[in-house]
C-alpha positions in Angstrom: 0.0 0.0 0.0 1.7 3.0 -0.9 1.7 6.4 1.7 -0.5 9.3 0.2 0.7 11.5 2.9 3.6 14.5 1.7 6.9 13.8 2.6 9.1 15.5 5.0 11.0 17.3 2.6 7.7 18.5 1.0 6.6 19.6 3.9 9.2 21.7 5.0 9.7 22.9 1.6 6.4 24.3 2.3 7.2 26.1 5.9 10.0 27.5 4.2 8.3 28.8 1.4 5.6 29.8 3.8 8.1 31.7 5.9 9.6 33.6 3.3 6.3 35.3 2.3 5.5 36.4 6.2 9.3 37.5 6.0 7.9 39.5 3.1 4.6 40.9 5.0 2.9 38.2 2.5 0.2 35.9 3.8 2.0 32.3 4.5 -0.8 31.3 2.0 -1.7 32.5 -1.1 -5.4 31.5 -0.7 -7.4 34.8 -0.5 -11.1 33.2 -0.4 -9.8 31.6 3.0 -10.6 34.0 6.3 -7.2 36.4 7.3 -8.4 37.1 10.9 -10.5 34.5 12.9 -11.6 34.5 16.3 -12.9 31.6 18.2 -14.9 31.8 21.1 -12.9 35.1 22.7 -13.5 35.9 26.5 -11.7 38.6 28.5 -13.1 40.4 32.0 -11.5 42.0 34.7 -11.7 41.3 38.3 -13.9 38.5 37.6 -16.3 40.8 35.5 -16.9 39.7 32.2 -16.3 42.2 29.4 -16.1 39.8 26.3 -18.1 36.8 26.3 -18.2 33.7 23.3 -16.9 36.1 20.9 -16.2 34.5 17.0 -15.9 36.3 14.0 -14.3 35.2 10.7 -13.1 38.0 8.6 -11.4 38.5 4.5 -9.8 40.2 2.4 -11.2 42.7 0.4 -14.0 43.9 2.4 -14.0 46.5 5.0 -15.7 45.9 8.5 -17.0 48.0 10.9 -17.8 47.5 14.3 -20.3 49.4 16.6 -22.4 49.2 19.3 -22.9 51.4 22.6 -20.5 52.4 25.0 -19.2 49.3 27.2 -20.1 46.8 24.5 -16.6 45.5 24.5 -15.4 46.8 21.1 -12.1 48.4 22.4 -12.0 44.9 24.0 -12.3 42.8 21.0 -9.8 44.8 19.0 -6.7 44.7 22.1 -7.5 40.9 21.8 -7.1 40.6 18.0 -4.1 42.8 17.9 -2.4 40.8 20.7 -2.3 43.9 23.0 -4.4 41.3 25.2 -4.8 37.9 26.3 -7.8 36.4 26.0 -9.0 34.4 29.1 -10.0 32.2 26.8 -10.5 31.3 23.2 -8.0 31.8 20.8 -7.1 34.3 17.5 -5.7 33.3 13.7 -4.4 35.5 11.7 -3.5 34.0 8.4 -4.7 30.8 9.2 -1.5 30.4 12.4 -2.3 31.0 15.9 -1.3 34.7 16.6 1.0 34.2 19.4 2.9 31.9 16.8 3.6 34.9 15.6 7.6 36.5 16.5 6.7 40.0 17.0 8.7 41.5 13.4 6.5 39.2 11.4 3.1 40.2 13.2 3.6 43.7 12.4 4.8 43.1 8.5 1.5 41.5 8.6 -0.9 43.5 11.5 -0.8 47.2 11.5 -3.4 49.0 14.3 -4.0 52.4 14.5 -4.9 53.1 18.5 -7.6 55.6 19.8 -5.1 57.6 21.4 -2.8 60.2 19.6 -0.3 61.0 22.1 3.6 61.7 21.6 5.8 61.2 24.2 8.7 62.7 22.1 9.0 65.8 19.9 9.7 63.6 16.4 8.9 65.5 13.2 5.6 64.2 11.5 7.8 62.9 9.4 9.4 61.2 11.5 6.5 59.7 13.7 5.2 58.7 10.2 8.3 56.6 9.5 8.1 54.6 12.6 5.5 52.6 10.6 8.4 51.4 8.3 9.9 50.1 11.6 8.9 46.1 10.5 10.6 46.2 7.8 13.9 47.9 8.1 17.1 46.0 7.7 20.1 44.8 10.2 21.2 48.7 10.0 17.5 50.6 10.7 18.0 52.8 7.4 14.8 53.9 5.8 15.5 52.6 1.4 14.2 54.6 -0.9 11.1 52.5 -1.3 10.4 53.2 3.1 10.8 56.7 2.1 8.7 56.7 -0.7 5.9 55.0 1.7 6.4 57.7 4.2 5.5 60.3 1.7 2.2 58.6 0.6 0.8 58.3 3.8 1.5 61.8 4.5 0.2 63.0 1.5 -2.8 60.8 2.0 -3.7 62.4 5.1 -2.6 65.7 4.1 0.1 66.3 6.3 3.0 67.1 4.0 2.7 70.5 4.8 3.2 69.7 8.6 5.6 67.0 8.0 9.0 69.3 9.6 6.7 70.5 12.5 7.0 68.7 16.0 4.4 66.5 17.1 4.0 67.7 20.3 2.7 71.3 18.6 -0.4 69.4 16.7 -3.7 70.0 17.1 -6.0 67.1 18.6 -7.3 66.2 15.1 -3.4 66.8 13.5 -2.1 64.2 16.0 -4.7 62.0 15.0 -3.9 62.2 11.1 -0.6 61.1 12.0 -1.1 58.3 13.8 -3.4 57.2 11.3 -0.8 57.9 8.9 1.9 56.2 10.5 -0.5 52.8 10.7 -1.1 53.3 6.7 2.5 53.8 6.1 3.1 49.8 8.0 1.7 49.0 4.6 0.4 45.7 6.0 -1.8 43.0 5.4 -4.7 43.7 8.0 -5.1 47.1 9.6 -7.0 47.6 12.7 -8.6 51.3 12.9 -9.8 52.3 16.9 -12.2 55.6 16.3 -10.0 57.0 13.8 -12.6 59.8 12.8 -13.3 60.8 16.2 -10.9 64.1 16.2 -11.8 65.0 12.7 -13.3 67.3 10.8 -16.2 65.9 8.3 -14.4 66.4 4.8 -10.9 64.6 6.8 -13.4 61.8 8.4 -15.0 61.5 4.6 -11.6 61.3 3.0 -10.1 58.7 5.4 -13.1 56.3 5.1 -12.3 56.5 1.1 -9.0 55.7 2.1 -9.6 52.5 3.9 -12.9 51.9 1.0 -9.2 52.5 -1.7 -7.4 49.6 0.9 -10.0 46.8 0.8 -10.5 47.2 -3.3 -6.9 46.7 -3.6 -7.0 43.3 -1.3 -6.7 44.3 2.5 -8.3 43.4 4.7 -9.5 46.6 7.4 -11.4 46.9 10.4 -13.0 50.0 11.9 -14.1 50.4 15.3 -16.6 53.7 15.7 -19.4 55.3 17.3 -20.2 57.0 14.0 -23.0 55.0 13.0 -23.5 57.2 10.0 -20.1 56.5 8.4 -20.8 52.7 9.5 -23.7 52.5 7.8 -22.2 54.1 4.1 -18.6 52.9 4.9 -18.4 49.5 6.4 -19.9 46.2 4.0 -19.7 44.2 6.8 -21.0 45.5 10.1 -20.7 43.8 13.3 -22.5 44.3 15.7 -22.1 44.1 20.2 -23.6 45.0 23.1 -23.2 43.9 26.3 -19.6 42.6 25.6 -21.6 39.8 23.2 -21.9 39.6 19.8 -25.6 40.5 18.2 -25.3 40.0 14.8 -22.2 40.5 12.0 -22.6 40.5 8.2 -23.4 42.3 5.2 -24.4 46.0 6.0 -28.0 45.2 5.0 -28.9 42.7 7.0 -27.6 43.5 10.0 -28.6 47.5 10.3 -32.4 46.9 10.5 -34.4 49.5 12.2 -35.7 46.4 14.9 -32.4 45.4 15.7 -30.5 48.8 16.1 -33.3 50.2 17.8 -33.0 47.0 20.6 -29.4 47.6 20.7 -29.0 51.6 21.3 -32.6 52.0 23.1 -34.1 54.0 20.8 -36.3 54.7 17.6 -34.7 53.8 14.6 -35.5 54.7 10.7 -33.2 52.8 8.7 -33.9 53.7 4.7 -31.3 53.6 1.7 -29.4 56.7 1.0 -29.0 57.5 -2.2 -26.8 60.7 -2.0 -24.2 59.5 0.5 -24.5 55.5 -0.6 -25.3 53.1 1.4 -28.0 53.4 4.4 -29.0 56.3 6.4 -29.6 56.2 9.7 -32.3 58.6 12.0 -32.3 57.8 15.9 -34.7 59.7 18.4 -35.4 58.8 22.3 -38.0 56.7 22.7 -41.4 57.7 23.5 -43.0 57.0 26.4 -46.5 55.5 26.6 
């Protein structure tokens, strides 16, 4: 009876060949229809209070999600866990189809980029300079920025419009200028996945509009994003796939459509919902009020 199963050599032939595309911020597979970023049964608390609870989601390339739900619903939560900034109590995250604590941290962040809620510098770096920490992942045994790190620097900048403000300090932004470059500095990783934590909440409506295109211009080309807000109107024209928490529990996650009914939103955030398709801004459009009392 001959052995149908690989060989060693075959095998390793394929880590290897799997390891040089992460060395290359490459998935370790080519297969795009599989998920990028799974997570299997999640739970996190603290002091014995749960703030996560059964939490799964299988995301892909190509498509932009957006999470939402009301304050304390455990979306900051679920994002720390999926960016390994925390350990779940238990369940377990894949990114790429390996367990992310496989993961040695220069390869995760080829692969993972997050842009944080927070938009403080502890040190007066240039824009510029802040910007290029993105590049950090993939700098050589020296730390030089090539020509092509460089070249990435500059997008981003000019993507968020900070090329004028690229010599000036950090520490002298404004709230929504800080913001920009930490966004900027996340786009300028250039990985695989990026992780967005309220990235409109210090901007301006024409920035907030223009960063949404942005991520929309990421996921066409193949990435897969993920942005956590309390905008539901950008969630509702911006993210394809919407998922949904409250409670630190997930309610529903799928196509924008069918999750963002009136009955379901208006169960969530405790109100009355109108839910209707908006034809000037795409999308749906979204009209809360408090809830009448009978």
């Amino acid at each position: 009876m001959s052995d149908s199963r690989p060989s060693a050599s075959l095998a390793s032939a394929a880590d290897a060949q799997a390891d040089a595309r992460l060395a290359q911020g490459q998935p370790p597979s080519p297969d795009e229809t599989a998920p990028w970023l799974e997570a299997e049964a999640l739970a996190f608390g603290y002091d014995g209070r749960p703030v996560l609870e059964n939490f799964s989601l299988q995301l892909r390339p190509g498509r932009h999600y957006v999470m939402i739900g009301p304050n304390g619903a455990g979306k900051s939560t679920a994002l720390d866990l999926l960016a390994r900034l925390k350990r779940p109590s238990a369940g377990r995250v894949r990114l790429l189809g390996r367990d992310l604590t496989a993961y040695r941290p220069p390869e995760l962040a080829r692969l993972l980029a997050l842009a944080p809620q927070s938009s403080q510098f502890s040190f007066a770096f240039t824009v510029r300079e802040a910007v290029a920490l993105g590049r950090r992942p993939w700098l050589g045994r020296w730390g030089r920025l090539t020509d092509d790190d460089e070249r990435q620097v500059e997008t981003a900048l000019a993507q968020l419009n900070l090329t004028a403000l690229a010599d000036k300090p950090v520490t002298a932004l404004s709230g929504g200028e800080a913001q920009r470059a930490v966004l900027a500095r996340a786009l300028a990783q250039d990985a695989q996945v990026t992780l967005f934590d309220e990235p409109t909440g210090s901007l301006d409506v024409a920035q907030a509009l223009e960063l949404m295109e942005r991520v929309a211009e990421l996921c066409r080309g193949g990435r897969l994003c993920l942005t956590v807000t309390h905008d539901l109107a950008l969630a509702a024209v911006y993210g394809e796939e919407i998922i949904l928490l409250k409670a630190g529990r997930l309610v529903a996650a799928g196509p924008r459509d069918a999750v963002l009914t009136a009955r379901r939103l208006s169960e969530v955030f405790e109100a009355e919902v109108d839910v209707r398709t908006d034809d000037f801004a795409g999308g749906l459009g979204l009209s809360f009020r408090r809830r009448r009392a009978f």
